[in-house]
matplotlib code that plots the C-alpha trace (Angstrom):
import matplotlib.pyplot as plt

x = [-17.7, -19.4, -18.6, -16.9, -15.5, -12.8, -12.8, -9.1, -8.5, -11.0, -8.2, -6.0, -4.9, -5.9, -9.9, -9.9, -7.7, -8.5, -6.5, -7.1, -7.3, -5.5, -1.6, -1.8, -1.6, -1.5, -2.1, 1.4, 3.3, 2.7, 3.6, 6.8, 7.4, 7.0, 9.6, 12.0, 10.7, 9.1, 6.2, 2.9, 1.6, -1.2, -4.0, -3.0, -2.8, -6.8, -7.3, -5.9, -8.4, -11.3, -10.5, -9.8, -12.7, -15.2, -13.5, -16.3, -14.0, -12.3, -14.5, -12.5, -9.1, -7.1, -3.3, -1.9, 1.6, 3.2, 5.2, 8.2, 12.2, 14.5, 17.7, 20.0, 17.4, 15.9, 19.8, 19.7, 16.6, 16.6, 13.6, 10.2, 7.6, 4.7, 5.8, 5.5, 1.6, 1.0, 2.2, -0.1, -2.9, -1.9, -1.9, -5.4, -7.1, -5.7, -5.0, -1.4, 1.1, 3.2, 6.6, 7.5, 5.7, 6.5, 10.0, 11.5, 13.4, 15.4, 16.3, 13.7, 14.0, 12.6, 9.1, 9.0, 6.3, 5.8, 7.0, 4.3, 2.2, 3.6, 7.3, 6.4, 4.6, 7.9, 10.2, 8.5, 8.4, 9.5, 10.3, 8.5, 8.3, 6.5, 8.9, 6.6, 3.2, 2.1, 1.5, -1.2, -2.8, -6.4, -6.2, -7.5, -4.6, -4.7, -1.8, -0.3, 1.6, 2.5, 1.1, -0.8, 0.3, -0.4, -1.1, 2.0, 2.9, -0.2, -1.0, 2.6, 2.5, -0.7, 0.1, 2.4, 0.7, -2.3, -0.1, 1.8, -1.9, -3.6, -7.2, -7.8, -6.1, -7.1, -4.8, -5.0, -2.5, -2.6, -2.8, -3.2, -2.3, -5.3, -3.6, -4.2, -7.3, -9.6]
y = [3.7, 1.1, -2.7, -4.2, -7.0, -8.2, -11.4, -11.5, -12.6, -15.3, -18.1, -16.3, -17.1, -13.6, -12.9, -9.6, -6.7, -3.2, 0.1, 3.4, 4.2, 2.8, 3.5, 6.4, 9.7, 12.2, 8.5, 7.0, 10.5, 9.8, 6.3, 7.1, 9.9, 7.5, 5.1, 7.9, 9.7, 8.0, 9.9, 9.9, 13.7, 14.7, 13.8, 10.5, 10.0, 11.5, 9.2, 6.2, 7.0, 7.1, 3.7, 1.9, 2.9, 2.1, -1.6, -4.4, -6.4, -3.6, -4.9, -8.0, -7.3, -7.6, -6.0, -4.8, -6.2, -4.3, -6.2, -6.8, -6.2, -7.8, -7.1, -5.6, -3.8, -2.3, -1.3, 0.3, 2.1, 2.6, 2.5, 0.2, 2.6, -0.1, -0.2, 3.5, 3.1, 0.6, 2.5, 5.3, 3.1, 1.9, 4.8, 5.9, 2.8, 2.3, -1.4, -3.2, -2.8, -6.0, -5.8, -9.2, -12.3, -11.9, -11.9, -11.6, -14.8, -14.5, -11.9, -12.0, -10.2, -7.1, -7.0, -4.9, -4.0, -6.9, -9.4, -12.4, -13.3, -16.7, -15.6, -13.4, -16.2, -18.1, -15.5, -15.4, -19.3, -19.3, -16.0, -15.1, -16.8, -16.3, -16.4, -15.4, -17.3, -16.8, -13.1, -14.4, -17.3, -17.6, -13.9, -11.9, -9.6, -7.0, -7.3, -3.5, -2.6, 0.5, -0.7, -4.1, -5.5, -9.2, -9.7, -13.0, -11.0, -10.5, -14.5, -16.0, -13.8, -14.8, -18.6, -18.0, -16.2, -18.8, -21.8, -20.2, -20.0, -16.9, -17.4, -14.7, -12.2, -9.2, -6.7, -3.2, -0.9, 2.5, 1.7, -1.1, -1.6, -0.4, -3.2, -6.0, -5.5, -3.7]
z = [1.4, -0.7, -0.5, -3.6, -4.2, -7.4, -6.5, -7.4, -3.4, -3.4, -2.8, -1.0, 3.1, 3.7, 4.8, 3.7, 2.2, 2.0, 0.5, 1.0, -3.3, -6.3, -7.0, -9.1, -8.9, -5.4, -3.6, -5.6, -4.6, -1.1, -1.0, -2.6, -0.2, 2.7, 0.6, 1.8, 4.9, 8.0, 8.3, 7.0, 5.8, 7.2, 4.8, 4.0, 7.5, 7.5, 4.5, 6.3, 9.3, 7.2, 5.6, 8.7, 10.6, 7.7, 7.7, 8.8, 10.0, 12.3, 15.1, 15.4, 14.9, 18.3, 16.7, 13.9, 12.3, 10.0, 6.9, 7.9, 6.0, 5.8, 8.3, 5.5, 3.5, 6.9, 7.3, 3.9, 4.2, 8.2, 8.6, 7.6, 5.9, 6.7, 10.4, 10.3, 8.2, 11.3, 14.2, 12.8, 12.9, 16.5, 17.8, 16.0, 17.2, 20.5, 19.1, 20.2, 17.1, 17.4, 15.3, 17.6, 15.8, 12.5, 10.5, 7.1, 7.2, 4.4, 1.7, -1.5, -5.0, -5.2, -6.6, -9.7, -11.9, -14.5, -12.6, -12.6, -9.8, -10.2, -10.0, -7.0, -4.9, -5.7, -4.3, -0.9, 0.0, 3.3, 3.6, 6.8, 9.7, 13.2, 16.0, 19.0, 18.1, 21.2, 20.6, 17.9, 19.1, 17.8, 17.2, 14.9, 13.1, 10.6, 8.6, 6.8, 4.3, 1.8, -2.0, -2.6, -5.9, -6.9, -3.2, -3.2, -0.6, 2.0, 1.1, 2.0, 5.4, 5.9, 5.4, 8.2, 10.8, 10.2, 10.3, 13.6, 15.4, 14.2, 14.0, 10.7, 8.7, 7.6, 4.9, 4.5, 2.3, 1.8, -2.3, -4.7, -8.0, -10.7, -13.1, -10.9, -9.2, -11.7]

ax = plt.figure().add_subplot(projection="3d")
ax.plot(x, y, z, "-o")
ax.set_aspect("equal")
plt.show()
């Protein structure tokens, strides 16, 4: 796996953010199959291992938090497809998988395609929140989630875990969107 950089996260709170391939495709099926079933098939569970272990910056994470939902859309959907990506990766790793620090404080919009990475960095002020910083302090988290986008979301988590005592944050998704980061 070759390093490249867009330079799109340059200014962002995260250090780092990784996907497994861009949103299209075999990759965009099986995110949208994990939308609606909480497990991950079997070769994008073997893609997801290969990206994680190439990762530099593997060496210093110390746990892995998944992005959290909201209480009523986690009630809608049941379940939280990136805490399923994360406990995967947990239990790949042997690293802790904390679903305790970090909490969608309030309801935001749903993202959709189009919306501008202005609007979405709007939606999410103060929308998560650390309630157990003492599970982070001066550590080194990797953040997860499904699809990275605009990346309003990764940054306004990140701004939260690293003003509740993390020391750095890392991202990786299992895809990211070819329009925003080619």
């Amino acid at each position: 796996m070759s390093e490249r950089t867009c330079g799109r996260c340059d200014h962002q709170a995260f250090s780092v953010a990784r996907a497994c391939g861009v949103y299209e495709g075999a990759l965009r099926e099986s995110v949208l199959w994990l939308k609606r079933h909480p497990q991950i098939p079997a070769r994008l569970r073997a893609q997801l291992q290969t990206t994680f272990s190439c990762l530099r910056e593997i060496q210093t994470v110390e746990s892995i938090i998944p992005v959290p939902l909201f209480s009523d859309r986690l009630a809608e959907r049941t379940f939280n497809q990136a805490e399923i990506i994360a406990r995967e990766l947990a239990a790949l790793s042997g690293l802790r998988l904390d679903t305790a620090s970090l909490v969608r404080a309030r309801h935001t919009e749903k993202h959709r395609a189009g919306m501008a990475a202005r609007e979405r960095a709007r939606s999410l002020e103060k929308a998560f929140r650390v309630r157990a910083p003492r599970l982070i302090q001066n550590k080194s988290v990797l953040l997860v989630d499904d699809v990275m986008t605009t990346g309003s979301t990764a940054h306004a988590i990140a701004q939260a875990l690293l003003k509740g005592g993390a020391r750095l944050v890392n991202v990786l998704t299992l895809a990211r969107a070819a329009s925003e980061f080619a």
